[in-house]
N, C-alpha and C positions, 0 to 999 in steps of 0.2 A: 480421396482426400489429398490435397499437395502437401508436400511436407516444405516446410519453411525454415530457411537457417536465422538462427540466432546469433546476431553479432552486435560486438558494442558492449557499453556500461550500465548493467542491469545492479543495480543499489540495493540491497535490502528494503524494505521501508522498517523504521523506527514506529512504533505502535505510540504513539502520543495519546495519555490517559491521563484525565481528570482527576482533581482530590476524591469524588468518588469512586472513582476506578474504572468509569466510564469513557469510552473512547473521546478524545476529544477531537470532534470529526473538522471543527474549523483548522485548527493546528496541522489535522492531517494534510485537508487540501492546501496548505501551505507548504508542505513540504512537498508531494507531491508538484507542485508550484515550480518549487526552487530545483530539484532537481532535474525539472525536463529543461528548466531556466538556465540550468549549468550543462547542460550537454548529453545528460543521461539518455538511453535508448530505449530504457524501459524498468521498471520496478518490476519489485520479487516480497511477496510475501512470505515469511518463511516462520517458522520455530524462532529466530532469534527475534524476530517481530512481536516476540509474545501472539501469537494469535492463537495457540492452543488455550492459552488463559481467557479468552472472551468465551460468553454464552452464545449458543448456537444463535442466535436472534442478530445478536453484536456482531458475531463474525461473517452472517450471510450480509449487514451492511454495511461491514466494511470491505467487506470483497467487491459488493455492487459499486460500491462509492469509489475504489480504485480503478476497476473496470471499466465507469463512467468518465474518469476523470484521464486516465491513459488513452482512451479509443483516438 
């Protein structure tokens, strides 16, 4: 495996969530959007994202859907 250095402005992502409480995945891809639009090198999911708070179903599509969208 090569190891690869990380450099640059890795953002948190902000978990944008519907009055159901359900992710609201257009909102994401927009931030998502704006931040590779401003210069960022890469997102971070993290605890402050709330992602512990999604169900296991929510959080593997938001992870795909970051993953998709950062590639």
């Amino acid at each position: 495996m090569n190891k690869q250095e990380l450099h640059g402005v890795f953002p948190v992502l902000q978990m944008p969530l519907a009055d159901n409480d359900e992710v609201d995945e257009p909102c994401l891809d927009r931030e998502i959007d704006f931040l590779f639009g401003s210069g960022a090198d890469g997102a971070v999911l993290a605890m402050a994202s709330e992602i512990n708070c999604l169900t296991d179903n929510s959080r593997d599509r938001v992870v795909g859907r970051v993953v998709s969208a950062v590639a």
